[in-house]
N, C-alpha and C positions, 0 to 999 in steps of 0.2 A: 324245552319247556321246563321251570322251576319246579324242585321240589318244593311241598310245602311244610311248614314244621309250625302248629298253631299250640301256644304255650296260653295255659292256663295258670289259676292258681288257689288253692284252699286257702287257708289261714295267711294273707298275704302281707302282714302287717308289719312285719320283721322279716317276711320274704327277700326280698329286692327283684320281681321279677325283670323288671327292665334289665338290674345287671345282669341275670344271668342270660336273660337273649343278648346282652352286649355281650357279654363274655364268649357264647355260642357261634355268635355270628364270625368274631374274632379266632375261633380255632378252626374255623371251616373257612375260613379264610386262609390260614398259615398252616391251611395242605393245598391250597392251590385254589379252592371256589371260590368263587364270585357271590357275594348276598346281597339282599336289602332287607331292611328290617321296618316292621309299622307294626302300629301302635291303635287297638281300639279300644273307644274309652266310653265306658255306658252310662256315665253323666250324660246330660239335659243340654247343657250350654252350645250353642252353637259353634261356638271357638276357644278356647281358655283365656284369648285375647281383654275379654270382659270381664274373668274373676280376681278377685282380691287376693297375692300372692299370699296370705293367709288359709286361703282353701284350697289352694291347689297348688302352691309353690311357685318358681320360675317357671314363667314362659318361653318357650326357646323359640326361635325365629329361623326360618330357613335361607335357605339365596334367593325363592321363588315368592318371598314374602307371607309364607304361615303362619300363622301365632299357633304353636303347639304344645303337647304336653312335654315334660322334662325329661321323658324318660328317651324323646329321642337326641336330646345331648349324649347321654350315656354310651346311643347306637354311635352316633358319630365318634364318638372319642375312640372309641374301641375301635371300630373298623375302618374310619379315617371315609366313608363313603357322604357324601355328603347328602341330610336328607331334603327330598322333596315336599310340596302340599299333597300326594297323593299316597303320603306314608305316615299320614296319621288323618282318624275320623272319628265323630263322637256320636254318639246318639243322636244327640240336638240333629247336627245333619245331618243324619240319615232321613230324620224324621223331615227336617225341614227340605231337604231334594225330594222326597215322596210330595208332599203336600204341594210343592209348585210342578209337577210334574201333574198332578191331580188337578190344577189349576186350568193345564195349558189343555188337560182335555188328553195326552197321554195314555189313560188306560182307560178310554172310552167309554167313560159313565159308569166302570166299574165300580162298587165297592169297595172301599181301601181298609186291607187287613193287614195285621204283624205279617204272617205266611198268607201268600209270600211273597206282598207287594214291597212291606220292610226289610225280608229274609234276602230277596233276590236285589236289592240296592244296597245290599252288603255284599254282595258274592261278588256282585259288577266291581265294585271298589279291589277286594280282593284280587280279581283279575286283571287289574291296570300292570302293564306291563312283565305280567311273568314271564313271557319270552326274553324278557334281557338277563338273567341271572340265571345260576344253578339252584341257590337256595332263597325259598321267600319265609322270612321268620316273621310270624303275625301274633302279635302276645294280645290276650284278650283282658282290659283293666277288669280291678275290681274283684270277687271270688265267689265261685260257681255256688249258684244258689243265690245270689242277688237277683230280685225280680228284671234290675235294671239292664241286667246282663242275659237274660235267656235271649232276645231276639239275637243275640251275636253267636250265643251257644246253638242255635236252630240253624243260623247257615252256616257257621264252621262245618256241624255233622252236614249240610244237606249238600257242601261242595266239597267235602273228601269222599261223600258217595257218587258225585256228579262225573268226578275225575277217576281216572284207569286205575287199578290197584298198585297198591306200591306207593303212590304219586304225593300221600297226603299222611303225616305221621301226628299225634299227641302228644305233649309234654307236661307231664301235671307238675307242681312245685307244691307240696307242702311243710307242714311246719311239727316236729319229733317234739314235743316237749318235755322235756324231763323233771322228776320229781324229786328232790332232794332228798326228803323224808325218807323216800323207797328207795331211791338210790335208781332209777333205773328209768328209760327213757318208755314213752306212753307211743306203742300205734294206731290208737283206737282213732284218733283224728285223722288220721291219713284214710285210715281204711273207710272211715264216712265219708270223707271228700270226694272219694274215689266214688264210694257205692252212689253219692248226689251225681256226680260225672255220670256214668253210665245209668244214673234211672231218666235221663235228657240223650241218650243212645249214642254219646260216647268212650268210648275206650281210650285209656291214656296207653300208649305205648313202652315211655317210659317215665319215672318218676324220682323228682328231684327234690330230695329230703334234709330240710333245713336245721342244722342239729346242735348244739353247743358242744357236747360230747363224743366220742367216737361210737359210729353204730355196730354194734357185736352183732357175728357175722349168723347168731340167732336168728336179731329181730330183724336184721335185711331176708332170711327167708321167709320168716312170716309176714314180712310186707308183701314180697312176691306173690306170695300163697294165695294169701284174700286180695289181690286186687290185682291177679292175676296179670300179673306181667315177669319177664326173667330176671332172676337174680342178679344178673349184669346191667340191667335195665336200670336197679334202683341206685342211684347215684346221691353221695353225700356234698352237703357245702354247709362248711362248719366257718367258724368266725374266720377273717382272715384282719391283719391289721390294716392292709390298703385294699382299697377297691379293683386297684392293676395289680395283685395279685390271684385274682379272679380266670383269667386263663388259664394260666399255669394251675391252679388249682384243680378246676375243672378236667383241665386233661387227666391228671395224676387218677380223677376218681373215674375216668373212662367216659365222660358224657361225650366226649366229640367219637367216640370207638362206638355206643351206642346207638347215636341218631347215624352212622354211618350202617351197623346192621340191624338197624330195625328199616333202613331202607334197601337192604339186599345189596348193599354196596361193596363188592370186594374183587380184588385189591383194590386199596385206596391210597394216597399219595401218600406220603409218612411228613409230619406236621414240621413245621422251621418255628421254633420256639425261640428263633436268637434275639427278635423284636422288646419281645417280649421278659427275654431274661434278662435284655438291657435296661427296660424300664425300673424292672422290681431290683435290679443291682443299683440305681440310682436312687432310690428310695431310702433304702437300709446301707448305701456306705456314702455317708455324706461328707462334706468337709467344712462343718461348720451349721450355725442356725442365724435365723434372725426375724426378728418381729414385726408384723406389720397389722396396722389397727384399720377393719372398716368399718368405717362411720356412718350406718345406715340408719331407719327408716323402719325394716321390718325385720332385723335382728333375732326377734324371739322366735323365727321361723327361719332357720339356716338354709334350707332347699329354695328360700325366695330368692337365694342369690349362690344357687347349687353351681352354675358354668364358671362364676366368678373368682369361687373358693378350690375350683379343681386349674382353675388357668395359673393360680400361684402357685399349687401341687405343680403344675408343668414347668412352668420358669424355675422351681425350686430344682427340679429334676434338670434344666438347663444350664445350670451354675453346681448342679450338686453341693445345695446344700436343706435342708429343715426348714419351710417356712412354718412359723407359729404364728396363728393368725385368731386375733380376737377381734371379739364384734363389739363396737361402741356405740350405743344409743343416741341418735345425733340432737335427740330431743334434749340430752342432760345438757348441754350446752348453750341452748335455747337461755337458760338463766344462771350459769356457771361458768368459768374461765377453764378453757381445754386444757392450757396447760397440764395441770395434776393427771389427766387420763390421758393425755398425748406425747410425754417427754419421753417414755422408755419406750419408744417405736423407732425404729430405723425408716420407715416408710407409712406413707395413708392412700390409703385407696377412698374415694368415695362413690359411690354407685348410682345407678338408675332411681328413677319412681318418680310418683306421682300425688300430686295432691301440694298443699304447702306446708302442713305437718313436718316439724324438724328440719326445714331447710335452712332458718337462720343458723342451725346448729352446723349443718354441712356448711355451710359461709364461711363461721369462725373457724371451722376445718382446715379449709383451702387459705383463712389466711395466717394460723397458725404454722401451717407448712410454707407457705411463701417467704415468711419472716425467719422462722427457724431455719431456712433451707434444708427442710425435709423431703425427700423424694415423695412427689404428689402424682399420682392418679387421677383422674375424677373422669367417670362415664356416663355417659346421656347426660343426666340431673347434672351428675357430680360436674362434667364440664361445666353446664350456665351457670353454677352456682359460683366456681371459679372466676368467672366474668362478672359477675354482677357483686361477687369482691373486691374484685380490679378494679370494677369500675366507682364504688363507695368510697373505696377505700384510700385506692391510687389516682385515679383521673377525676374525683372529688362529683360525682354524679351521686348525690345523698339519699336521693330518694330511688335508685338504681333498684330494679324489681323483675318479674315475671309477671307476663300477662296472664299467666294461668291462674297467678295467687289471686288476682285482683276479679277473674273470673269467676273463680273458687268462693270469694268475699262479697262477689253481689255489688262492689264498690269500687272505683279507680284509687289506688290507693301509690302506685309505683310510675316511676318511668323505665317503661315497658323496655329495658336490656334485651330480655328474651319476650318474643312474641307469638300468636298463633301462626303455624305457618302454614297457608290459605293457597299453595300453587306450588308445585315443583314437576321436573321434568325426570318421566318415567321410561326409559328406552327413546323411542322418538314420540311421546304423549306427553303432555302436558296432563297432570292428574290439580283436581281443584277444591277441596274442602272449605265447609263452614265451622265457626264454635261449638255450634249447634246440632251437627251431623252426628247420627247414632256412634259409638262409641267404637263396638266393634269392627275392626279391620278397618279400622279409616285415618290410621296413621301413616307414615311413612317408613314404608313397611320392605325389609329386604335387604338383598346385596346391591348395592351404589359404587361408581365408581367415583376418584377421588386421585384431586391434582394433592403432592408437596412440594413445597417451596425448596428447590435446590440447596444442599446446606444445612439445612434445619437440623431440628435434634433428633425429628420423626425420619425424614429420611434417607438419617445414618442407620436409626434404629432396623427402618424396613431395607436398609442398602435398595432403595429404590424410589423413584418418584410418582409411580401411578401404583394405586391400588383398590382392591375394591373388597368395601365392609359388609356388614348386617347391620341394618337401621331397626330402631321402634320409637319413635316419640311422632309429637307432635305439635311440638314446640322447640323454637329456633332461635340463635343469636341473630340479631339482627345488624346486617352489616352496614349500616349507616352512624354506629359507632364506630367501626373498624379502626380510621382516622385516629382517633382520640384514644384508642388503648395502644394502639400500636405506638405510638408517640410515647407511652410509659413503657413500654419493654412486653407487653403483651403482643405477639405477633402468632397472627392468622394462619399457619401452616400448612395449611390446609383446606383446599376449595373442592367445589363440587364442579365438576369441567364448565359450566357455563358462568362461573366465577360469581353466584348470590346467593349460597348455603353455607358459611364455615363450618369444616368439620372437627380442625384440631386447630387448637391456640397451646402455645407455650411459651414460659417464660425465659427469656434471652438470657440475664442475668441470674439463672436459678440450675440449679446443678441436675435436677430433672426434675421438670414442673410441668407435665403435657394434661389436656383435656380433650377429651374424642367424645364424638357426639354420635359416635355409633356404638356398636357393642363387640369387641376384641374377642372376650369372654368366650364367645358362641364358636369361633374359627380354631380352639386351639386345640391340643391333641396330647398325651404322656410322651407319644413317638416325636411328633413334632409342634412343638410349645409355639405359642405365638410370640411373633419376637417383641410385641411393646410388654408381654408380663417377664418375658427373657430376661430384656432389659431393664424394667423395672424394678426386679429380685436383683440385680446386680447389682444396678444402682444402693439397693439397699444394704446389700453387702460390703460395698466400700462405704457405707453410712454406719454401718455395727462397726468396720474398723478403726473407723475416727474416735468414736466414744468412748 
């Protein structure tokens, strides 16, 4: 049966609690246990699926087809376990399984209250599969003392009292801040966070104190003191310059030695850091930089495209060298010549999203890189966008479009390249949407398996011809052009095993030109990068050498 390790947080803002339960999850790991880690989040939304990567950032996608929060990329990169839909849940549904469960008649004309019809459909969630793991690390969003958050704060306390002693540990995270004037860092924040924690009847065990500075071995006693936990307990995470330097960090201040005896665990296996010291040596001794511009969309929010910008960290780490990566507003091109913003790039990436906002700009993207022979990316969007350049441009289809923009516009305005895609097959089902279907979770959603064409650039890339991605859109190339772009050097690379979904197109004549209509991003790792950003960074790198 799992231990449990339920991570809180005060002042969470400059916290990173998701890293530090990645990071956690990762050094109990590299002593031998087994983890999974999930995510509760005391927003309203039923799924993040529905919000505007302005308010909540990336969505990350599972193999089981979740729309999640971001913070379970971070689990996956770190500990390489891949998550499921039942390792992340929000308020919304909690509320919303209460309410159809009260529908179906369930709790027998009872009364439906927080405690403890909403308390105990959090605990049941909690409880899905602890028998497979040694450790269950459950990080609660949000910080203690948000109204949104007590129903989560009532059953963490009500199932570590439910469960045998020992079985159920706290982890608080707050935030040291320091006063320059005075010179000296402040604990009066921590010590309130703590006293709000315990006036809701729990005790943090140990406490994880976010600091700019080094904490003098002073005020680590007087944190101990008033919030009552051991000196050993209070653990520092001070700036570090990579995010995978976060384990190693961690060890060094004793948090994996802590949560080991705050649960009476001793002896314990002695940790294998060698993963780990390979990543952060690939970091800091590189052989070389090189620049690659992405051309988004939602730019002014870097976490909207958080998986995106750590899968070039990993290819970067695959080639050992520096990616410097700037974000370009695909909207300035909308009425401007790329050129000037796109020549000192060794590569482009172009990304997901939604809406028709800056797509002509991502177009002149993919055909700025077509022409220049710049190593081009493009994912979900970025591919149709790709296509319905080809097809303008090269196969001479003028009015070449998406049926999303023309949807978007109220008016028929294109010839519909990319369209709504209204049927695909889901394991042995057949799954059926309209334009019209509520928005939430009604994409094509998941891991998809996935033919390549023998040969191709894809896969050499993957040295394999079957493989299987993470999907989210819901809108598709439409392969009754196929014909006609393949005839220009555009070829299909990529099928979905019943042969009427393309998933990757690449240009024959183009030194690396691929589009993938799934999401790479979501699969990759610092330990093991995914090999189309592998190769892509490479690519880029014999492109910095040309110049």
């Amino acid at each position: 049966m799992a231990r449990f390790i339920f991570i809180t947080g005060g002042v969470v803002s400059s916290l990173g609690k998701g890293l530090a339960s990645a990071a956690l999850g990762a050094l109990l790991q590299a002593r031998g246990y087994s983890v999974r880690l999930r995510k509760l989040d005391p927003y309203l939304n039923v799924d993040p699926g529905t919000m505007s990567p302005f308010e909540h950032g990336e969505v990350f996608v599972t193999d089981d087809g979740a729309e999640t929060d971001l913070d379970l990329g971070h689990y996956e990169r770190f500990t390489g376990v891949p998550a499921r839909m039942t390792d992340s849940v929000s308020s919304g549904r909690i509320y919303s399984n209460v309410l159809e469960r009260e529908r179906r008649g369930d709790y027998l004309g009872k009364t439906i209250q927080v405690v403890p019809h909403v308390t105990n459909e959090i605990k049941d969630f909690l409880a899905i599969g602890e028998d497979e793991v040694d450790f269950m690390l459950c990080e609660i969003g949000g910080t203690v003392g948000d109204i949104e958050g007590l129903p989560f704060f009532e059953a963490i306390r009500q199932f570590s009292h439910d469960k045998p002693r020992g079985q159920c540990i706290f982890m608080h995270l707050t935030l040291l801040p320091y006063l320059a004037a005075s010179g000296e860092l402040k604990t009066k924040p921590t010590q309130h966070s703590v006293k709000e924690l315990q006036s809701i009847g729990i005790a943090p065990d140990i406490l994880v104190c976010r600091s700019e500075h080094p904490i003098p071995e002073k005020e680590r006693e007087k944190i101990a003191l008033f919030c009552n936990v051991r000196k050993e307990a209070v653990v520092a995470a001070y700036d570090l310059k990579s995010i995978y330097e976060a384990p190693l960090a961690y060890h060094r201040e004793g948090l994996d030695q802590a949560v080991l005896d705050a649960f009476d665990i001793a002896p314990a296996p002695r940790p294998d850091m060698r993963k780990w010291d390979d990543v952060v040596d690939r970091i800091h001794h590189t052989d070389g930089e090189v620049n690659i511009a992405i051309v988004g969309k939602y730019v002014q929010l870097e976490d909207a495209y958080k998986s995106i910008k750590e899968a070039l960290t990993h290819g970067g780490m695959a080639n050992r060298v520096k990616v410097n990566v700037e974000w370009v507003d695909a909207e300035i091109f909308d009425n401007e010549d790329p050129a000037p913003y796109l020549e000192g790039f060794h590569a482009i990436l172009v990304p997901g999203g939604f809406g028709e906002r800056g797509t002509e700009g991502k177009i002149k993207a993919a055909q700025f890189a077509r022409e220049r022979k710049v190593p081009y990316l493009g994912i979900c969007l970025g591919m149709q966008m790709a296509v319905i350049e080809a097809a303008r441009n090269v196969a001479g289809i003028e009015t070449a479009g998406s049926e999303e923009f023309d949807h978007e516009a109220g008016k028929k305005r294109f010839e519909p390249v990319v369209y709504h895609l209204k049927e695909w097959v889901q394991g042995n089902a057949k799954v059926r949407r309209k334009a019209d279907d509520d928005k939430g979770g009604t994409m094509r959603l998941g891991a998809y398996h996935a033919h390549l064409t023998q040969g191709s650039k894809v896969s050499q890339v993957y040295h394999s011809t079957e493989i299987d991605e993470r999907h989210r859109h819901r809108y598709e190339v439409d392969m009754k052009y196929r014909e006609k772009l393949e005839a220009c050097g555009l070829n299909f690379s990529g099928m979905s095993p019943d042969g009427r979904l393309p998933e990757i197109v690449e240009w024959t004549d183009h030194p690396w030109f691929i589009g993938v209509q799934f999401h790479p991003e979501l699969k990759s790792k610092p330990f093991d990068p995914h090999p189309l950003f592998a190769d892509f960074v490479r690519a880029a790198v014999e492109t910095s050498r040309l110049v």
